[in-house]
Steps between C-alpha positions, in 0.01 A plus 500: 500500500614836595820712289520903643806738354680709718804707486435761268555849493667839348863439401721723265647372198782269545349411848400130628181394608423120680177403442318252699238212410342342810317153416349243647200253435755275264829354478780667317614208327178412314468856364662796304486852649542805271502850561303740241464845532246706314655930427172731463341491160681181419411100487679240764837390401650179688854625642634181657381173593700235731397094417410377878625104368846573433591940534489550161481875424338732219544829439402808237719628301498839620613371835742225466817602696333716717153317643587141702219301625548299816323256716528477877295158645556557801307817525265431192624776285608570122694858490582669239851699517512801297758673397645815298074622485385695191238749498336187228511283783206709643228309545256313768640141549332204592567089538307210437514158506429246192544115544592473144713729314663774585307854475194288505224648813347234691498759782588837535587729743449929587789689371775764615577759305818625450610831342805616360586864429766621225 
């Protein structure tokens, strides 16, 4: 099982970012994917998470209405839309993989980080 994050980078405030989370190894229906991203001095926080069985999406607070989570089979992808970026959405973002609940990590993959300037 492999997950790697790309897409990142340094966006002003208000921008949009589309993250990337390349997997293989499984099969999309038997597991959830989440994103987490970790800011400097701070712990992990799960951000979204899409349910492989059926689409159903999760997301934080902080980013409902402006974060979308996404699944492409075809090219064996979750993205991650974001929109209207805050300097608090700074942070090094990663995905993983759990076959049982969402923001679970069965597997886990090396992050992107994106920054955000005021």
């Amino acid at each position: 099982v492999q997950l790697q994050a790309f897409g990142g980078g340094l966006v002003q405030a208000g921008g949009s970012l589309k993250l990337s989370c390349a997997y293989s190894g499984f099969t999309f229906e038997d597991y959830h994917i989440a994103w987490f991203r970790q800011a400097p001095g701070k712990a992990p926080e799960g951000v979204s998470c899409i349910r492989g069985s059926d689409g159903y999406t999760m997301y934080l607070n902080s980013v409902k209405g402006r974060f979308t989570i996404s699944n492409d089979n075809a090219k064996n992808t979750v993205y991650l839309q974001m929109n209207s970026l805050k300097p608090e959405d700074t942070a090094n973002y990663y995905c993983a993989a759990d076959r049982t609940v969402c923001y679970g990590v069965n597997y886990w993959g090396k992050g992107t980080l994106v920054t955000v300037s005021s």
